[in-house]
ROTOR-941984 format. One record per residue: residue in one letter; x, y, z of N, C-alpha, C, O, CB in turn. Coordinates in pm, whole numbers, plus 32768, in hexadecimal, padded with zeros to 4 digits. Glycine has a CB too. Example, Ala and Ser with C-alpha at 12.3 -4.5 7.8 and 13.67 -1.06 7.14 Angstrom:
2
A85277DC7830C84CE7E3E830C85287EB6830C85907EB4834E846B7E418389/S85057F1F82C485577F9682CA850A80038313853D8072832485807FC4823C/
//
This chain:
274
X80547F8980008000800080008058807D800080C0808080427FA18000807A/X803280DA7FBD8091818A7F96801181B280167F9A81A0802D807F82027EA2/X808481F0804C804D828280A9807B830680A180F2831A80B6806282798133/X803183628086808E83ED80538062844080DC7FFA8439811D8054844D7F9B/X80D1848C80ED810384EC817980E4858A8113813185C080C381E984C881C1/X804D85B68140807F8650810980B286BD8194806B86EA81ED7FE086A580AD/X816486D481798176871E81D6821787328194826286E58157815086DF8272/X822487CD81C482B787D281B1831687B68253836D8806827782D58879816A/X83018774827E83188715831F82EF86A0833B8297867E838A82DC87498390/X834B864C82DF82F485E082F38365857A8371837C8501837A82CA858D823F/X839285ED83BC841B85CB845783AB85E384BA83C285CD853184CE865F847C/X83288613848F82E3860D852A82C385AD855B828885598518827886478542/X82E1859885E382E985478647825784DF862482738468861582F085A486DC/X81CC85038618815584A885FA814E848D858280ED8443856D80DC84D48619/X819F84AF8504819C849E846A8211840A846E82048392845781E1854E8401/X826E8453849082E7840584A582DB837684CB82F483178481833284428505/X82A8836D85668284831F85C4821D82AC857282368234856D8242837A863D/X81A682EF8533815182AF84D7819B82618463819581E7845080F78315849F/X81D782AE8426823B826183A5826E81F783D38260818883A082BC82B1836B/X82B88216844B832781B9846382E681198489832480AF8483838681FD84E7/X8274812A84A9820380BD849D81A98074844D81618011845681C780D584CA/X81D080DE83E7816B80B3836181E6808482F281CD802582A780F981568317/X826980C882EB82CA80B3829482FA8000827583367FD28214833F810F82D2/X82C87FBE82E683097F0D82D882DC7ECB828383197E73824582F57EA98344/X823F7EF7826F81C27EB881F581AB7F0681B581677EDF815681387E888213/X81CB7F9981B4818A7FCD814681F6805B810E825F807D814580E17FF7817D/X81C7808B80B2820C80FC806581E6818480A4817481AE809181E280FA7FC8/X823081BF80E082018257810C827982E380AD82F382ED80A7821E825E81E7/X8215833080788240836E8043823F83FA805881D2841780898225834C7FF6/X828C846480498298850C808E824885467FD9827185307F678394855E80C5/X81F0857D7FFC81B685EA7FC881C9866F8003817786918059813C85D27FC4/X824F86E37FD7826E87597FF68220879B7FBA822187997F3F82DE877B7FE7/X8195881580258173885A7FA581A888C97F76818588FB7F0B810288767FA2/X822F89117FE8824C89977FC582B589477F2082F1899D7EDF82B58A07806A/X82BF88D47EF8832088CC7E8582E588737E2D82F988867DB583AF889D7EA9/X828A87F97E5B825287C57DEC81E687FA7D748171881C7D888226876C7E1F/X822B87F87CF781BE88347C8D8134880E7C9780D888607C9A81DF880F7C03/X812587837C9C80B887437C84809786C87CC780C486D27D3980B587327C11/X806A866F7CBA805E85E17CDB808A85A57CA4803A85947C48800785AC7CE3/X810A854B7C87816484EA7C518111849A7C2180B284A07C6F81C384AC7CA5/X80F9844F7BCE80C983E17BA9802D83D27BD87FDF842B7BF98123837D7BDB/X801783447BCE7F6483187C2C7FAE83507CB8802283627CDE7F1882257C3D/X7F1783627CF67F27836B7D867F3582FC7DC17F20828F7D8B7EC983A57DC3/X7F6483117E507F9F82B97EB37EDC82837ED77E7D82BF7EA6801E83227F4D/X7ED282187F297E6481FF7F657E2F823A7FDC7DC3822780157E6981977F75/X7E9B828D7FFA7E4982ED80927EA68366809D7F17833B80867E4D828B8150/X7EAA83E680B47EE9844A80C67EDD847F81477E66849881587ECE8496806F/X7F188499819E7F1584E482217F6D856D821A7FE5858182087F5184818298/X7EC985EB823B7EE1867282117F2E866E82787F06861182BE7E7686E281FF/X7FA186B082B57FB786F183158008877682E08080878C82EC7FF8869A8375/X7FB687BC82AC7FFE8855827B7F57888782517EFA884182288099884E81CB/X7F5C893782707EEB897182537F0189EA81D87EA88A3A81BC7EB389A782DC/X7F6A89E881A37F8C8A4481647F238A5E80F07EB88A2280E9800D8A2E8141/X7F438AA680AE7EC58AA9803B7F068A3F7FCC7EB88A1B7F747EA38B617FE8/X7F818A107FC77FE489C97F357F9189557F727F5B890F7F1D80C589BD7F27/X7F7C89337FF07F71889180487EE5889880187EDA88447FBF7F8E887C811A/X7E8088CF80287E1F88DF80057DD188C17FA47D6C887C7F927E20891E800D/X7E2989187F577E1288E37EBF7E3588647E837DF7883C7E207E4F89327E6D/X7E9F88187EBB7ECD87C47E7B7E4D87427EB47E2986DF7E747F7987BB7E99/X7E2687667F277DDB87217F717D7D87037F327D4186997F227DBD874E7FD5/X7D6C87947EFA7CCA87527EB37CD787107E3C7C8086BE7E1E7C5587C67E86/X7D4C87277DDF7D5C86F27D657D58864D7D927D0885F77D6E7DE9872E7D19/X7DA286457DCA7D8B85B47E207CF985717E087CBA852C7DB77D9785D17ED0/X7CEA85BF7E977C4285937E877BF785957E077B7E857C7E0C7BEB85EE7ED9/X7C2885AD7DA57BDC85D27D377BD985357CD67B8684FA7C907C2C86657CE8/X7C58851F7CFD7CBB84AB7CA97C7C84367CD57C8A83D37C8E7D6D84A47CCF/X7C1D84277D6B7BEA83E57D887C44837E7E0D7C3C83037E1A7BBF83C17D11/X7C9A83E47E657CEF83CB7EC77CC983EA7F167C99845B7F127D5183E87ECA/X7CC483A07F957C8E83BC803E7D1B841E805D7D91840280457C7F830380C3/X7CDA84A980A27D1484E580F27CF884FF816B7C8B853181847D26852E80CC/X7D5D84E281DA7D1784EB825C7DA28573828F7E1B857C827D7D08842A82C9/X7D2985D082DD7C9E861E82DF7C7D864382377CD8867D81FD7CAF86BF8348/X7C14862A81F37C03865981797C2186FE817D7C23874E81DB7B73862F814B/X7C34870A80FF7C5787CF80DF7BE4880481027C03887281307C788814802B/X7B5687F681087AF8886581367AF1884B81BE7AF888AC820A7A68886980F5/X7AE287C681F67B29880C82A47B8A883382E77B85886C83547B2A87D782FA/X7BF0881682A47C8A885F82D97C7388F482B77CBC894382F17D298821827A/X7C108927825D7BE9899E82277B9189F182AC7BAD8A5782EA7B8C897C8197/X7B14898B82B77AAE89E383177B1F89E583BF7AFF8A1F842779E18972832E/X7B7089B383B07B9A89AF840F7BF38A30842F7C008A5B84A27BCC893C8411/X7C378A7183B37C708AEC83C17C458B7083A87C978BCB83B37CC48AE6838B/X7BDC8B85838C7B548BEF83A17AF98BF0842D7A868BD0844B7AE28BC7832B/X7B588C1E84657B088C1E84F67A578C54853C7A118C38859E7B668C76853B/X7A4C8CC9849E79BF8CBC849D79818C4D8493793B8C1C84EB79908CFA844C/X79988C1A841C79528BB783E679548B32844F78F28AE9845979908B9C8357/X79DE8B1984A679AF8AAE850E79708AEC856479448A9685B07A118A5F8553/X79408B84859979148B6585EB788D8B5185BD784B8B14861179338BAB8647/X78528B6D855F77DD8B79852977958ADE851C771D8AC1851577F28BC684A2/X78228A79851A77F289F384E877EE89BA856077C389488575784889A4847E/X782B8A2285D0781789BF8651777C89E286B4774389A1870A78B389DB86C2/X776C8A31868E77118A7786BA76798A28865D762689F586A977418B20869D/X76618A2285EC764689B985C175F8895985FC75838939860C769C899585A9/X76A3892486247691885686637684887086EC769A881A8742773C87C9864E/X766D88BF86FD762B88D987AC769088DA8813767588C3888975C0885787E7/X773788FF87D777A988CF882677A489438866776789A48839783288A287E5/X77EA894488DC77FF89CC896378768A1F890A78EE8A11891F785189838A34/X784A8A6088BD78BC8AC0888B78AB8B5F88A3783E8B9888A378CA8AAB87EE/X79318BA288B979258C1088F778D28C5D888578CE8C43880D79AF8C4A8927/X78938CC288CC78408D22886C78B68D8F87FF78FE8DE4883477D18D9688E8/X78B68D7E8790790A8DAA876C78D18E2386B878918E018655796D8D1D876F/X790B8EA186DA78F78F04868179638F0F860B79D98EEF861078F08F7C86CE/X79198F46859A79858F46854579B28FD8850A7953900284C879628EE884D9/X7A04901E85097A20909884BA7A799084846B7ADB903E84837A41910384FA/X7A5490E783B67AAC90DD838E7B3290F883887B8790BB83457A8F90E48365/X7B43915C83D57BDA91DC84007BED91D684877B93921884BA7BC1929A83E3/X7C2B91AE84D07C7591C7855C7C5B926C857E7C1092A285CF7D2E91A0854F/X7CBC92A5851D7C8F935E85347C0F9383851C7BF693E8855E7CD893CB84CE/X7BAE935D84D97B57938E84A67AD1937085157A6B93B285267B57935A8418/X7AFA9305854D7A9992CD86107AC9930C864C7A7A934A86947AA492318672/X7B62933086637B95935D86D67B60940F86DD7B4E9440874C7C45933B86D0/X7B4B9466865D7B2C94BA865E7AA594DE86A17A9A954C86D77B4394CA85FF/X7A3A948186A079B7947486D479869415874E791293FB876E79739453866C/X7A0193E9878879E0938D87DB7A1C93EE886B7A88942788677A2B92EC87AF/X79BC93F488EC79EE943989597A0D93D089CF7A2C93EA8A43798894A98982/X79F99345898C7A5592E089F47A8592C98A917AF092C18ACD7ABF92E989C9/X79AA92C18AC1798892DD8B4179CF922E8B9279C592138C0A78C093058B48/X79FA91F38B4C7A1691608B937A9091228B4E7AA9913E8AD9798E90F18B82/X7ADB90CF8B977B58905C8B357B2F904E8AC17AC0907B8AA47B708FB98B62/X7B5F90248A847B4F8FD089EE7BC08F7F89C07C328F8B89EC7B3990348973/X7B918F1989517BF68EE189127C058EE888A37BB08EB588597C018E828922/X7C8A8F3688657C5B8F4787D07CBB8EF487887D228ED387C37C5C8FE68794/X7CA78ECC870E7D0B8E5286D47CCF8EA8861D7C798EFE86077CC68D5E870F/X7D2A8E5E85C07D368E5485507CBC8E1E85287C798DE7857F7D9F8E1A8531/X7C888E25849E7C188DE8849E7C408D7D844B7C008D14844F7BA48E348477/X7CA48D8A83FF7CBE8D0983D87D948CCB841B7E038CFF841E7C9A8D1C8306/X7D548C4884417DB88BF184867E118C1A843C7E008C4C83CD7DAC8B5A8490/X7E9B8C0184877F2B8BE4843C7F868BF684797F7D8C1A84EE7F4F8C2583D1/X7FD68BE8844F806F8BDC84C8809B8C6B84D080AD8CAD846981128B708486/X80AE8C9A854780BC8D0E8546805D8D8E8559808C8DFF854E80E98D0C84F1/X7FBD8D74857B7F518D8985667F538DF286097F9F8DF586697EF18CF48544/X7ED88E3B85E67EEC8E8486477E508E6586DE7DD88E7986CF7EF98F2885ED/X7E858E3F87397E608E0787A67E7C8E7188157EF48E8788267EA38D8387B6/X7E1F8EBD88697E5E8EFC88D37D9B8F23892E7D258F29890A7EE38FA58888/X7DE68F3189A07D948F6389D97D928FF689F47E02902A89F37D918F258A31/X7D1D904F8A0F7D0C90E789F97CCE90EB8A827C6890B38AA97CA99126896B/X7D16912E8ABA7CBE91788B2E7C5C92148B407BEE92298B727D2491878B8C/X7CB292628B057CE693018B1C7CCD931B8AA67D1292E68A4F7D82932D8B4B/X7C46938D8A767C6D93D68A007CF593EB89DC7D1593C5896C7C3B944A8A07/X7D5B94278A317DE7945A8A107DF793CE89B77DEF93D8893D7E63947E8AA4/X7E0C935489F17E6292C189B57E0A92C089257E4492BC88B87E4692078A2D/X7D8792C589327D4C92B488B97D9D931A88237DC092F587B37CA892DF88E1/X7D9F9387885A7DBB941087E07E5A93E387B57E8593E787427DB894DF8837/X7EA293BA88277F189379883C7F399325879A7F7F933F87397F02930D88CE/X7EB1928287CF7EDC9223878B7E8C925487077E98920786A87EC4919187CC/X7E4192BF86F17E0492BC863B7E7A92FE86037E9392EB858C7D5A93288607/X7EDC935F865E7F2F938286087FAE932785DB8005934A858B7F5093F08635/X7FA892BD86147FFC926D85F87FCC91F68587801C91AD854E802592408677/X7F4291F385737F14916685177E7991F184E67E0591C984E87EDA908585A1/X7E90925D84CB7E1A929984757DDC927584367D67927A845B7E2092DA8438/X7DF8923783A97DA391F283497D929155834A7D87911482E27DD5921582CC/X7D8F911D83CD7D7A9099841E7D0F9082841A7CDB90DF84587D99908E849F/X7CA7902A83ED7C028FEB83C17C388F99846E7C938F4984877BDC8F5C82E8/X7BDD8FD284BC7BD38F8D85237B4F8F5E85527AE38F9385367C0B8FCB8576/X7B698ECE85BA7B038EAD86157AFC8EE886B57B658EED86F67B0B8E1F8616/X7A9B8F0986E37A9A8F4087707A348F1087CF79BC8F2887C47A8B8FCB876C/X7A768EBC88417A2E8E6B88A97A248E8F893E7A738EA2899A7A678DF288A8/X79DA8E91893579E58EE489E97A378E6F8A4C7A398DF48A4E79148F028A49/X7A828EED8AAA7AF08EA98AE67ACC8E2E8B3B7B0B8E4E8BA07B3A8F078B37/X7A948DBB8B597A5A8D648BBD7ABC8D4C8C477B2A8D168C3A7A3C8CD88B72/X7A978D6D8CA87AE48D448D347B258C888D1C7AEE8C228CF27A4D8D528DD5/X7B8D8C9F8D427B938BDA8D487C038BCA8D9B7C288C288DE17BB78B738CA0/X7C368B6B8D9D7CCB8B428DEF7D2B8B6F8DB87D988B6B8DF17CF58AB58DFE/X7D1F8B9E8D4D7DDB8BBC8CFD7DF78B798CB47E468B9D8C5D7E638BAE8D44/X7DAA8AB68CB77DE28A438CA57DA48A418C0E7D338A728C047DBE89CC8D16/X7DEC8A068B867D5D89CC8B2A7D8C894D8B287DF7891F8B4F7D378A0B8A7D/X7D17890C8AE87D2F88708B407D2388788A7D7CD288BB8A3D7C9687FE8BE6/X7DAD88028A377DAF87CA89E47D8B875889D87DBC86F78A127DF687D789C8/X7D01875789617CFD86CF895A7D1686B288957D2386FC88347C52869789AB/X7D14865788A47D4F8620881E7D21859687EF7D40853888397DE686188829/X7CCA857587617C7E850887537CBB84CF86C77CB0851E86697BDD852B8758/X7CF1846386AF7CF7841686467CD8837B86437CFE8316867F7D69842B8620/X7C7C839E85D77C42833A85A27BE3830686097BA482A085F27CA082DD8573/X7BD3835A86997B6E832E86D37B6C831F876B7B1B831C87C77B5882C48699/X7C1D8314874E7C4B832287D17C7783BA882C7CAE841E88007CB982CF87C7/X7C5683A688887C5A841C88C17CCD842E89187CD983D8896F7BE884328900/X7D3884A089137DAE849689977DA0854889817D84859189227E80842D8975/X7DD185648A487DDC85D58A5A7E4686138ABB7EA285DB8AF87D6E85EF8A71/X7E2C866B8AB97EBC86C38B137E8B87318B3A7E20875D8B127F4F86F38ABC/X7EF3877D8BA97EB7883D8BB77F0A885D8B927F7188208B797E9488A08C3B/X7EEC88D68B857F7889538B5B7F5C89C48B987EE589D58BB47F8F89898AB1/X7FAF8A1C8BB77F658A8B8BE57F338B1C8B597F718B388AF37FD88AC68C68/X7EED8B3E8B767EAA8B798B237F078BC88ACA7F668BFA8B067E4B8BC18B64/X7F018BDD8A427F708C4789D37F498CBA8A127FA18D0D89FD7F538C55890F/X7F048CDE8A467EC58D758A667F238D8C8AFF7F428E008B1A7DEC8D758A7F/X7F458D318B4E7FA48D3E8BCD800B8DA98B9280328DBE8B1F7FF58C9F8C01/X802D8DED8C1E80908E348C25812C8DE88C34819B8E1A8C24806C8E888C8E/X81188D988C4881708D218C6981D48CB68BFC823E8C778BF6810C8CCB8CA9/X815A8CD88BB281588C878B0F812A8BEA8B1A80F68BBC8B80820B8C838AC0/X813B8BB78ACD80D08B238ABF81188AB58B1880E28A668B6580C18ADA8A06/X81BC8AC68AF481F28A548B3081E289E28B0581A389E18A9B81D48A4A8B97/X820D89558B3A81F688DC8B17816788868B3A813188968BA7826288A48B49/X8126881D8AC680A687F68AE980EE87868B78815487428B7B804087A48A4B/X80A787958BBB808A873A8C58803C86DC8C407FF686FB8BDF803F87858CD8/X802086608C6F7FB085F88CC77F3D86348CAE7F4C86AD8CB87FBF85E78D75/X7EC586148C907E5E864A8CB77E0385C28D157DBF85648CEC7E18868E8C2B/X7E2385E78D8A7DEF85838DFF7D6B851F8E047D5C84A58E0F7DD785DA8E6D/X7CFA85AE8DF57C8E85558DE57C28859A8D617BFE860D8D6E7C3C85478E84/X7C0785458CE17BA685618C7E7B0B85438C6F7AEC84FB8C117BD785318C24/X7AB7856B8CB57A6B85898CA27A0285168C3979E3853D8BC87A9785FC8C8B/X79E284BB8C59799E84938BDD795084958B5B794A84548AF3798284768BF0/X78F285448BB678C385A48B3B791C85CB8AF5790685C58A7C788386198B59/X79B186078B2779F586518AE67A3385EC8A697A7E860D8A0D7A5686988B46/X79F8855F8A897A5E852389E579DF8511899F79EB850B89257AD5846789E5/X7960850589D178E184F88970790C857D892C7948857B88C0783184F589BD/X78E88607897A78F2865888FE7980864F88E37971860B887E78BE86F1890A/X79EA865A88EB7A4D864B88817A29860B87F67A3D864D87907AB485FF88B9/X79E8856C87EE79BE85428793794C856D875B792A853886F179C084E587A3/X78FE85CE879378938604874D78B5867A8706785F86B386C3782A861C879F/X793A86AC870E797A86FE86C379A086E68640799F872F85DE79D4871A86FA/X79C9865986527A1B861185E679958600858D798D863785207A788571861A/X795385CF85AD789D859D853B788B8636851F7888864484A477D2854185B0/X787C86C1856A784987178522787E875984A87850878C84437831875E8568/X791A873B84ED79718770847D79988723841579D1876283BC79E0879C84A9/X798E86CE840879B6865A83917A83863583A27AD98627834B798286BE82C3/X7A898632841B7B02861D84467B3A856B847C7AEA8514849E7B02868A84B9/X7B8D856084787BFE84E584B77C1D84EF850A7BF184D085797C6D84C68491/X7CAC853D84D37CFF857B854E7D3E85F685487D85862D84F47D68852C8573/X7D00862385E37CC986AF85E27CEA86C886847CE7866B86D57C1386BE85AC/X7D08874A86A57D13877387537C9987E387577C7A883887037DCC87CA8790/X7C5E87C487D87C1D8809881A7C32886488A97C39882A89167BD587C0881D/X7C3B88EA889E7C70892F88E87BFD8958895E7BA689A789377CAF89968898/X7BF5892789F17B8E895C8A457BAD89898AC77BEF894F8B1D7B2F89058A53/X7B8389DD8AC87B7F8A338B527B0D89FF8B9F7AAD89D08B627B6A8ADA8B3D/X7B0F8A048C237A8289E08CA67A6E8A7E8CE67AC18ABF8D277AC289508D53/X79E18AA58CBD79868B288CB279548B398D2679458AD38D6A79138B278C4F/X79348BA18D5478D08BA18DDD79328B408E3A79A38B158E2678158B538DC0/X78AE8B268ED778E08AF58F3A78B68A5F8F4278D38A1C8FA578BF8B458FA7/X78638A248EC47854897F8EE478D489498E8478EB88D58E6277A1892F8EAB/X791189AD8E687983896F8DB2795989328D44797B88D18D0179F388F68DBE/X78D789B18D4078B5892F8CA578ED895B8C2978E289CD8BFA77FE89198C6F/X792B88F88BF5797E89208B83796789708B1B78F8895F8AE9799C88CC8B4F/X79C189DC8AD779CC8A178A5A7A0F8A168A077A898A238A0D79CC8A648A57/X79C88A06899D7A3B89E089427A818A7C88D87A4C8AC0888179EB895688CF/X7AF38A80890C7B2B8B2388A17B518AFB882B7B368B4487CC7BC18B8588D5/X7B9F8A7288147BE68A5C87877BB989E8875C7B8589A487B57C828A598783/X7BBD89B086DC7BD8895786977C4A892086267C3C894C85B47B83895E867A/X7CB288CA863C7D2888E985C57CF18857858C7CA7880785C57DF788FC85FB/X7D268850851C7D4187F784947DC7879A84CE7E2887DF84EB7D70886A83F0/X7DD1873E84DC7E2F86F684D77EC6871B851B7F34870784E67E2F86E2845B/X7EAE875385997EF187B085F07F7D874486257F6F86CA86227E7787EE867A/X7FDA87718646805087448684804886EF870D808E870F876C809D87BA8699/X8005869C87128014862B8791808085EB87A180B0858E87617FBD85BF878E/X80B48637881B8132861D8832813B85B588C980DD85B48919817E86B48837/X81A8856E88DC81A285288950812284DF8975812184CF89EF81C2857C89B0/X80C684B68944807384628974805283D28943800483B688E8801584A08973/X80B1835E89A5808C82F989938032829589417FCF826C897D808282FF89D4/X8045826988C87FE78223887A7FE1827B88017FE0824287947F5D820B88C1/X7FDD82F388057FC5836787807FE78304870E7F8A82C686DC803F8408877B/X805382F486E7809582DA865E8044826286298019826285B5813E82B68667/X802D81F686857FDB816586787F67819B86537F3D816B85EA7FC780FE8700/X7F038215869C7EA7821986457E94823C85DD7E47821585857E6E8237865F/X7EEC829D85E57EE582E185237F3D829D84F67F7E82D984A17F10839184EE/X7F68820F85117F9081D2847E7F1D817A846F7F0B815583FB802A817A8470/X7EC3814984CF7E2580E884F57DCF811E84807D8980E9842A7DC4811285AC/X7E0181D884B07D6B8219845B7D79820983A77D2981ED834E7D5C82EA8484/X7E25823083AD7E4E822183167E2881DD82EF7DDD820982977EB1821282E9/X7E27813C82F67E0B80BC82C27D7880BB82B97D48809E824C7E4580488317/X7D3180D3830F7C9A80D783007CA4812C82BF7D1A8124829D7C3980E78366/X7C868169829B7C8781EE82477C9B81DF81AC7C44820981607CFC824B827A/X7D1181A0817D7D6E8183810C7D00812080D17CDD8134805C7E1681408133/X7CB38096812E7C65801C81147CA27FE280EE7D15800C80E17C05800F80D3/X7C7D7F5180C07CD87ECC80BD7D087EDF80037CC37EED7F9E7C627E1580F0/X7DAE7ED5801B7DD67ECD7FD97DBB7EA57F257D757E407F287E037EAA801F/X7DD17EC57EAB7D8A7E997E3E7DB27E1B7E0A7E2C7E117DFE7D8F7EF47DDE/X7D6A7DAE7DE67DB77D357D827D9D7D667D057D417D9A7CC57D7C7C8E7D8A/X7E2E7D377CF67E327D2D7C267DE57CE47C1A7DB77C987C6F7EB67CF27BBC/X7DB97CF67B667D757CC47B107DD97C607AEC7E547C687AF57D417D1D7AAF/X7D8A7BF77ABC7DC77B587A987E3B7B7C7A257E237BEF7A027D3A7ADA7A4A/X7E7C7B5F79FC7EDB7B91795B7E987B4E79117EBC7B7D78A57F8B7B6A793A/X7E537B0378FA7DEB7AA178B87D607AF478A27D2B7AED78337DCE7A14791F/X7D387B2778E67CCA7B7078A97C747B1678D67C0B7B1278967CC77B8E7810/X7C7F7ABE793F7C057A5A795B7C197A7F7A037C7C7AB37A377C1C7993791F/X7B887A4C7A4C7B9D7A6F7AD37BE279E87B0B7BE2797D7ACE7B0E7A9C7B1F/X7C1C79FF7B867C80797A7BC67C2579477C437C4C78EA7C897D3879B47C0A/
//
């Protein structure tokens, strides 16, 4: 069986880890999209996106077009980086997602906004490097439009919580999680920790994330709201970096293979069935 890797990293630790499990029986192959022209030849029998770029994207879909399983397919690795649009789809499927506004201009809200409470303002569309911060203070607000002005942002009111966001992360069905402390800390995120005790709701909806979104493997980012902790969900990523957690690689090479389906037999050279 061919397995194609779309990623220009194909040294990450859960890509890697996966290969190195799938490589004894089968063919795994690197699809670069910042350099590959096109799709080499027929497609492989299963592709694993792990890049969101717009080149990964595209190639994704040509894929899919060719009639190749991609896991996360290109229109959910897509809704996944329009943060309107997830929250709109989570909101939807009845998931606890923060209430979230959209403007097109950072300066152009900040000019009309008198910013009686916290907030959280982020990029409206995902990406490395994306802009994530919390606003307290008109001053911080006028601050950060002059720094990201023509920024299409989302804006969520600030929610009280522990500091903590509890990572969870689902492939192929399986669910593993961790905390971190929040990107918004003054402190900074630091390393993911143990997460002690999970919640049994908290892996139902994890997987009810995965069905709304048309996802695999995918992380779910949640904060505990109010004073009973009932969960919120702020993020959703596409095929996110699960790092250090026991079993990862076994499942996404489990999911690959399901995914890919049972291998093809040749046709007889005879032209008769055997």
């Amino acid at each position: 069986m061919r397995i194609g890797l779309i990623t220009p990293e194909p040294g990450h630790p859960l890509l890697a880890g996966a290969a190195a499990l799938l490589t004894p029986r089968h063919r795994v192959e690197v699809l670069d999209p910042g350099t590959a022209p096109g799709v080499p030849g027929p497609p492989a029998d299963v592709y694993l996106l792990k890049s969101r770029t717009p080149r990964a994207l595209e190639l994704a879909r040509e894929l899919e077009r060719r009639g190749a399983a991609v896991v996360n397919s290109a229109a959910a690795t897509a809704r996944c980086q329009d943060r309107t649009e997830m929250a709109e789809l989570a909101v939807r499927a009845g998931l606890p997602f923060a209430a979230t506004r959209t403007h097109a201009s950072l300066s152009a809200w900040a000019a009309e906004e008198s910013l009686d409470s916290p907030v959280v303002v982020k990029s409206r569309r995902s990406r490395r490097g994306d802009l994530v911060a919390r606003v307290d203070t008109p001053g911080e607000l006028a601050e950060l439009a002059r720094a990201w002005p023509r920024e299409p942002v989302v804006v969520q009111a600030f929610t009280p919580n522990s500091g903590w966001d509890h990572k969870l992360w689902a492939i192929g069905g399986r669910v593993f999680a961790a905390r971190r402390r929040s990107e918004l800390s003054p402190d900074g995120r630091g390393p993911n920790l143990p997460l002690p005790r999970l919640p049994s709701a908290w892996t139902d909806l994890t997987l009810r994330v995965g069905e709304a979104f048309g996802l695999d493997v995918y992380g779910v980012d949640i904060i505990e709201s109010g004073d009973g902790g009932a969960p919120l969900i702020v993020d959703v990523n596409a095929f996110p970096g699960v790092r250090g957690q026991a079993g990862a690689p076994e499942a996404l090479a489990s999911l690959t293979l399901r995914r890919a389906g049972p291998p093809s037999v040749p046709a007889p050279r005879d032209g008769t069935d055997s």
